[in-house]
C-alpha positions in Angstrom: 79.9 -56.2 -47.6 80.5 -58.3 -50.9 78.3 -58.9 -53.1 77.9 -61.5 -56.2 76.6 -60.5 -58.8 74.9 -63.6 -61.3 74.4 -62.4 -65.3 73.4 -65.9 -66.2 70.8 -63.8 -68.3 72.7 -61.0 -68.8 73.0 -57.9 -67.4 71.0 -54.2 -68.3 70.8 -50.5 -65.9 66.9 -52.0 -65.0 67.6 -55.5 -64.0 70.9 -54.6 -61.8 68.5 -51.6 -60.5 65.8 -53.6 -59.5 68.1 -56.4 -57.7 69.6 -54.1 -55.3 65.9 -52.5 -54.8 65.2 -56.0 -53.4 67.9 -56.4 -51.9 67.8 -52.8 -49.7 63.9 -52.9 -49.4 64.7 -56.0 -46.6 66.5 -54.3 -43.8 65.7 -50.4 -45.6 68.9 -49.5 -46.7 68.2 -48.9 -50.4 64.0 -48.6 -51.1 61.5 -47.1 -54.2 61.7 -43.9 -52.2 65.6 -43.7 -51.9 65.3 -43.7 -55.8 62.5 -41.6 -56.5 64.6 -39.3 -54.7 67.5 -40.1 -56.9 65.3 -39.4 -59.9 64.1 -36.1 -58.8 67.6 -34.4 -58.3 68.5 -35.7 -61.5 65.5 -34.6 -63.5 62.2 -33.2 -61.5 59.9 -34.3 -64.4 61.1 -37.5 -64.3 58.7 -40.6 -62.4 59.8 -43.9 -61.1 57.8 -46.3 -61.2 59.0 -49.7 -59.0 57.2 -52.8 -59.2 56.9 -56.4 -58.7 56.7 -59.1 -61.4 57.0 -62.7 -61.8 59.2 -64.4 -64.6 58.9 -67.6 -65.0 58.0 -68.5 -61.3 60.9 -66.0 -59.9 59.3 -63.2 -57.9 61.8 -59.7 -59.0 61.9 -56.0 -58.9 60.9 -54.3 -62.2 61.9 -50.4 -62.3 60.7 -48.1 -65.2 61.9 -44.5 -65.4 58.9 -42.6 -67.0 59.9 -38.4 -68.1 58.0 -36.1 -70.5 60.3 -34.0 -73.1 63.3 -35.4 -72.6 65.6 -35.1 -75.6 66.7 -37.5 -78.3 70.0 -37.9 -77.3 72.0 -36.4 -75.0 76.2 -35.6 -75.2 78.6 -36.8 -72.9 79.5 -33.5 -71.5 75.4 -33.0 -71.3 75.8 -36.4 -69.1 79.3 -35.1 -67.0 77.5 -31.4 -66.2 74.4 -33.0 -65.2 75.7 -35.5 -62.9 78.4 -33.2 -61.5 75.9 -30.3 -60.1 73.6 -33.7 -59.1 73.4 -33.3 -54.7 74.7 -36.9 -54.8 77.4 -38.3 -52.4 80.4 -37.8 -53.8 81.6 -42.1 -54.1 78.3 -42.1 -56.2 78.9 -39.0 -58.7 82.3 -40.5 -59.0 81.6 -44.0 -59.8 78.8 -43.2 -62.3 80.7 -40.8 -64.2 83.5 -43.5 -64.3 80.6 -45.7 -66.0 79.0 -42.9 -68.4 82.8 -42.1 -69.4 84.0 -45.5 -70.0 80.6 -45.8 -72.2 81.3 -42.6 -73.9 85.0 -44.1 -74.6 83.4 -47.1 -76.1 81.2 -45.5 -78.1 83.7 -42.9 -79.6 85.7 -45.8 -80.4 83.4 -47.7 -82.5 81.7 -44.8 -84.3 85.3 -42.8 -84.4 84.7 -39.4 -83.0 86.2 -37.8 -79.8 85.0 -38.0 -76.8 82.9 -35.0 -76.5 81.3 -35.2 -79.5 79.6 -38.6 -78.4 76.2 -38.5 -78.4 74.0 -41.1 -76.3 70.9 -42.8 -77.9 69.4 -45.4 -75.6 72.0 -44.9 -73.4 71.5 -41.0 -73.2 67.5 -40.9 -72.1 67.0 -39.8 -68.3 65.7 -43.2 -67.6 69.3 -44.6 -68.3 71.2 -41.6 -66.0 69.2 -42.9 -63.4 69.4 -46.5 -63.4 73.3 -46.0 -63.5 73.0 -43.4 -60.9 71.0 -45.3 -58.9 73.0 -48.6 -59.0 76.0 -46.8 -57.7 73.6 -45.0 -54.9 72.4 -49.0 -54.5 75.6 -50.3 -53.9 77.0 -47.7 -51.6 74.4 -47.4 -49.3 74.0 -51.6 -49.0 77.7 -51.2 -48.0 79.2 -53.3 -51.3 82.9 -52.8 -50.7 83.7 -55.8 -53.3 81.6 -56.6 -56.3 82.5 -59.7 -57.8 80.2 -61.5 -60.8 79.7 -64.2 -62.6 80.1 -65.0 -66.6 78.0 -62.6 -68.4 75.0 -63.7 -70.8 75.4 -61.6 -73.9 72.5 -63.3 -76.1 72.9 -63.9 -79.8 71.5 -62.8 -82.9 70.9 -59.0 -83.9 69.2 -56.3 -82.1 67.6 -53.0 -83.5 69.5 -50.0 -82.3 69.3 -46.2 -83.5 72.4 -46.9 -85.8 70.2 -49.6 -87.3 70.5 -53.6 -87.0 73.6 -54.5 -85.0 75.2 -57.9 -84.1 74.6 -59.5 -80.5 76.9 -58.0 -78.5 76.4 -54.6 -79.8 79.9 -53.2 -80.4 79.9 -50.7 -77.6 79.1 -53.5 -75.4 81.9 -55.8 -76.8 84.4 -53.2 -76.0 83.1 -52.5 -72.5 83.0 -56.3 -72.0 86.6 -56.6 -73.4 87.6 -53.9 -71.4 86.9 -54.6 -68.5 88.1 -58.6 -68.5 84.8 -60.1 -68.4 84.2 -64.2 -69.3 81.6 -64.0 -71.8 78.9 -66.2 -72.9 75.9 -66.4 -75.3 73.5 -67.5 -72.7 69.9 -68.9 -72.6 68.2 -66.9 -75.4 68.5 -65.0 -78.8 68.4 -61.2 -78.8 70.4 -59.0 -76.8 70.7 -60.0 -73.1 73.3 -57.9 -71.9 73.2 -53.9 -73.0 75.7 -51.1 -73.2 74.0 -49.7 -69.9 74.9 -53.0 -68.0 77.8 -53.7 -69.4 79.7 -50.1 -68.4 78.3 -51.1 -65.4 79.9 -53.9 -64.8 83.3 -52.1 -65.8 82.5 -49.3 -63.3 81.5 -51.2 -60.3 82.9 -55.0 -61.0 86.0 -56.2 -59.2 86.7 -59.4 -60.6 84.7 -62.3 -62.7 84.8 -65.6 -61.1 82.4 -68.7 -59.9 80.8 -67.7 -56.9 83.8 -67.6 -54.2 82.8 -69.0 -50.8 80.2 -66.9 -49.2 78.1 -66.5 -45.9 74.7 -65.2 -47.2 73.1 -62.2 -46.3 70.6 -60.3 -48.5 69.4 -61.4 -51.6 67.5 -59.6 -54.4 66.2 -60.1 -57.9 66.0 -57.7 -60.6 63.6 -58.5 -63.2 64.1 -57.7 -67.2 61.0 -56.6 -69.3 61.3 -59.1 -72.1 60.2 -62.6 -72.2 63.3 -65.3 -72.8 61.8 -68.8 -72.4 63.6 -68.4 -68.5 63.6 -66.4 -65.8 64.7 -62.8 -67.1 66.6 -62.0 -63.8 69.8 -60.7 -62.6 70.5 -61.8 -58.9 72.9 -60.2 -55.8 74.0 -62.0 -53.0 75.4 -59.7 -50.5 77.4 -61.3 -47.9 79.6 -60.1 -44.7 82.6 -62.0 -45.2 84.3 -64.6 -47.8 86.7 -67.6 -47.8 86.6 -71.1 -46.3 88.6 -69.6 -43.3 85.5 -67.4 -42.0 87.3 -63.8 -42.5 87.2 -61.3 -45.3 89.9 -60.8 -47.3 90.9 -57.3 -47.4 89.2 -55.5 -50.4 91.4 -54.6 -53.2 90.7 -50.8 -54.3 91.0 -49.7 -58.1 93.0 -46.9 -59.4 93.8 -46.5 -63.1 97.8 -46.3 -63.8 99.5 -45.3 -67.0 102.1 -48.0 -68.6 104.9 -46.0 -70.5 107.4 -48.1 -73.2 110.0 -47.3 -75.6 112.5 -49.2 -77.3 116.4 -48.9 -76.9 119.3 -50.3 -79.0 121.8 -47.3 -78.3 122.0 -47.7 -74.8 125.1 -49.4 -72.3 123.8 -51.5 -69.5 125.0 -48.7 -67.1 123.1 -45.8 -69.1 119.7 -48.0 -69.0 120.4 -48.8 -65.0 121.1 -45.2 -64.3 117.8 -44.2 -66.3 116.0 -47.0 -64.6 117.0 -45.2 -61.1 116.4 -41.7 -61.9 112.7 -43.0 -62.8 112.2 -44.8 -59.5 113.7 -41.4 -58.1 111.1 -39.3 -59.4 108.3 -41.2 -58.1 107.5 -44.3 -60.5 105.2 -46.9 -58.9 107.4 -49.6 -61.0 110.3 -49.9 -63.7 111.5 -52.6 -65.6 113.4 -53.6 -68.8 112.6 -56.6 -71.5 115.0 -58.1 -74.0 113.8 -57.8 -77.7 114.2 -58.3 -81.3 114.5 -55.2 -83.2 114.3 -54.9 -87.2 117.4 -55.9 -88.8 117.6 -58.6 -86.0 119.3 -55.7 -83.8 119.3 -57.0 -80.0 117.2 -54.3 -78.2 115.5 -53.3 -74.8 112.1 -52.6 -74.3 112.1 -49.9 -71.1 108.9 -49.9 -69.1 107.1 -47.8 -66.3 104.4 -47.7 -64.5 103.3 -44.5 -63.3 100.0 -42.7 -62.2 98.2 -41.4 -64.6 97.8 -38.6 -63.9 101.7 -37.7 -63.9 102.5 -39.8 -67.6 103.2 -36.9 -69.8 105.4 -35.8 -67.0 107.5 -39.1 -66.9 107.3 -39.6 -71.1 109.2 -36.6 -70.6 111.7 -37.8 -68.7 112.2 -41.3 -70.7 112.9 -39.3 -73.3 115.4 -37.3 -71.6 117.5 -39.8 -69.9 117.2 -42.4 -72.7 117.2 -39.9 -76.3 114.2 -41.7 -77.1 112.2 -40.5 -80.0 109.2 -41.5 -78.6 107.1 -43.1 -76.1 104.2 -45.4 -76.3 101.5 -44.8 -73.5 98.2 -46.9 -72.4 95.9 -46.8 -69.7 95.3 -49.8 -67.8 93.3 -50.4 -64.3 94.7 -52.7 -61.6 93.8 -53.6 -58.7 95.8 -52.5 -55.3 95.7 -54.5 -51.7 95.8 -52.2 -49.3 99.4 -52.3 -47.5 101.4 -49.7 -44.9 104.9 -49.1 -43.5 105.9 -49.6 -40.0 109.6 -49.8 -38.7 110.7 -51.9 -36.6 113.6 -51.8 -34.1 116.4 -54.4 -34.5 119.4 -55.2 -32.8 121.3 -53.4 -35.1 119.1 -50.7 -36.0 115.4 -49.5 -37.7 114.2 -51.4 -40.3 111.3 -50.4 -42.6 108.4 -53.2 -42.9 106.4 -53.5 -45.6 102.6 -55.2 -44.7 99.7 -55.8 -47.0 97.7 -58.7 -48.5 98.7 -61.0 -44.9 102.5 -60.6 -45.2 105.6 -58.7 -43.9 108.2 -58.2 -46.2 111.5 -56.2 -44.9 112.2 -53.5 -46.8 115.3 -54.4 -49.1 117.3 -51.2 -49.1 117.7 -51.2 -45.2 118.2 -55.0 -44.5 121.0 -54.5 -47.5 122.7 -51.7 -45.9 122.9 -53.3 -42.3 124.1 -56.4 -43.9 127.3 -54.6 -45.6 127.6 -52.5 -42.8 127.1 -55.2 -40.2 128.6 -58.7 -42.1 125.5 -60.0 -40.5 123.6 -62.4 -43.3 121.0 -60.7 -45.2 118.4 -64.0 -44.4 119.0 -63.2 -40.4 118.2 -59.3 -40.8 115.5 -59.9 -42.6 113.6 -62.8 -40.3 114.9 -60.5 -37.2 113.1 -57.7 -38.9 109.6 -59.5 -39.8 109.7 -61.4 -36.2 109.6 -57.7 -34.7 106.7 -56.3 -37.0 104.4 -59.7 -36.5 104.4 -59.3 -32.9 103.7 -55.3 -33.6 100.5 -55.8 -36.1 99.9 -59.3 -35.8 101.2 -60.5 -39.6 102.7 -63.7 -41.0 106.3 -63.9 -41.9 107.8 -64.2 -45.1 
């Protein structure tokens, strides 16, 4: 299932919440009840109340979160234990804590603390855990495999926070927004139309930010915002099965955050930097790659990336430094976006060759069509065509 996701009036936990409640009440996928549920694993004393309003002629869900005694504020490892002893689905734990983390990141940033020392205001109150607990419940049990949404409404103006009088977008919510790539706009109203809620949202569950792609419509639903704008105060989903002018959905592209290493290299020969590039690959680096730059003094200079799971970067800062003498390595975060591809080999007149297939092509794998070609004198071209032929009739592929 993909879904579209239109912020036209910006985007907040409630109004994203109450769109897929309209959306999963039609066929009873996702209901009131699915949620309360939510809400009582979460926090017993907490009540949800779902209801039905009309904004300016646009029939929406409304959700409020109503809890007695609930604290002030609430840390971010209050929010992590919580949510990891919740008897959630795993995808959903997983993908909210992914949206409360990059929120805590946010905030730590701007108010320049650490991480676990963040403590959530209007963010933090049960009502909030739930609505981005229950969007991520929403979307996996409507099926949304690819989340993809429109230009989001931020508002204008100021808006009253517990750190006082902030600019429109709050500066937790710039970040997110930043963040995660999203085309921004003011939108249709002062005030603050998109909030830190929605916007962490958007970073968690958002695939890309485009005009709505070409879509076979499903399910639609309406989630309805509390204040009034001058316009309807909705966020709307449109699920569809499938995408594209061809009829078939494109494969979905999963997310995984990777680790981008760099340092910078004047001391090097051509060999040493090739040798260090292939020891890198060696160990397990998803990609390596040099850049010519300008050093001070005007020295001539290389700058010597990788890209490696992030998981394993201290591991392969390690080993920059090693092979290159490096004083020191620069490392970033970054999320990307992977099609899903495999490896089949292929038999070929003069031997197996490995087949790379993913995103609707075959590409022969280099290092075998190479070697056959020296060993062979066969042309590298006619290996590789031979190669690709075999694995489209196999799995049914286009050829390079």
């Amino acid at each position: 299932m993909i879904g579209y996701l239109d912020c036209s009036t910006g985007v907040s936990g409630d109004k994203l919440l109450g769109a897929l409640l309209d959306a999963g009440t039609a066929d009873g996928r996702f209901t009131a009840d699915d949620l309360a549920s939510i809400a009582a694993t979460l926090a017993p004393e907490a009540s949800v109340i779902v209801e039905r309003r009309a904004t300016h002629g646009i029939s929406a869900v409304g959700v409020r979160v109503v809890a007695q005694g609930q604290p002030h504020s609430r840390s971010w490892a209050d929010i992590r234990r919580t949510l990891s002893a919740a008897d959630l689905p795993g995808p959903v734990v997983t993908m909210a804590l992914h949206a409360f983390g990059a929120l805590a990141e946010a905030e730590a940033f701007v108010h320049g603390t650490a991480l676990d020392d963040v403590h959530f205001h209007e963010v933090g109150a049960i009502d909030s855990i739930v609505d981005i607990v229950g969007v991520c419940a929403g979307l996996q049990a409507l099926g949304v495999s690819s989340l993809v949404a429109s230009a989001v409404a931020v508002g204008s103006g100021t808006v009253e926070t517990s750190h006082g009088v902030l600019p429109v977008p709050a500066p937790a919510t710039a970040r997110l927004l930043s963040s995660s790539g999203a085309p921004v706009v003011s939108g249709p109203a002062q005030g603050e139309l998109t909030t830190p809620t929605g916007a962490a949202l958007l970073k968690a569950c958002v695939d890309t930010y485009s005009e709505m792609p070409p879509l076979r419509i499903g399910l639609i639903g309406y989630g309805a915002g509390t204040r009034e704008i001058g316009v309807a105060n909705v966020c709307r989903i449109i699920l569809a099965e499938d995408t594209g002018v061809s009829g078939t959905a494109p494969e979905a592209l999963s997310r995984e955050t990777v680790a981008i290493l760099e340092t910078n290299l004047d001391h090097l020969s051509a060999e040493e930097l090739a040798f260090a590039c292939e020891e890198l690959l060696a160990q397990g680096a998803l990609d390596v790659w040099q850049t010519p730059i300008v050093m001070k003094k005007g020295r001539s200079a290389v700058m010597l990336s990788v890209l490696a799971p992030e998981a394993d970067a201290q591991e392969f800062a390690g080993r920059m430094s090693e092979l290159t003498g490096s004083l020191g390595v620069r490392i970033r975060a970054m999320e990307r976006l992977v099609a899903p591809r495999t490896v089949v080999e292929v038999s070929t007149p003069w031997g197996p060759v490995r087949v790379k297939a993913g995103a609707g092509r075959l590409r022969p794998e280099h290092d075998d069509v190479a070697r056959i070609a020296r060993e062979t004198g066969v042309s590298y071209g006619e290996i590789a065509l031979v190669a690709a032929e075999a694995a489209q009739d196999s799995i049914g592929l286009d050829t390079p």
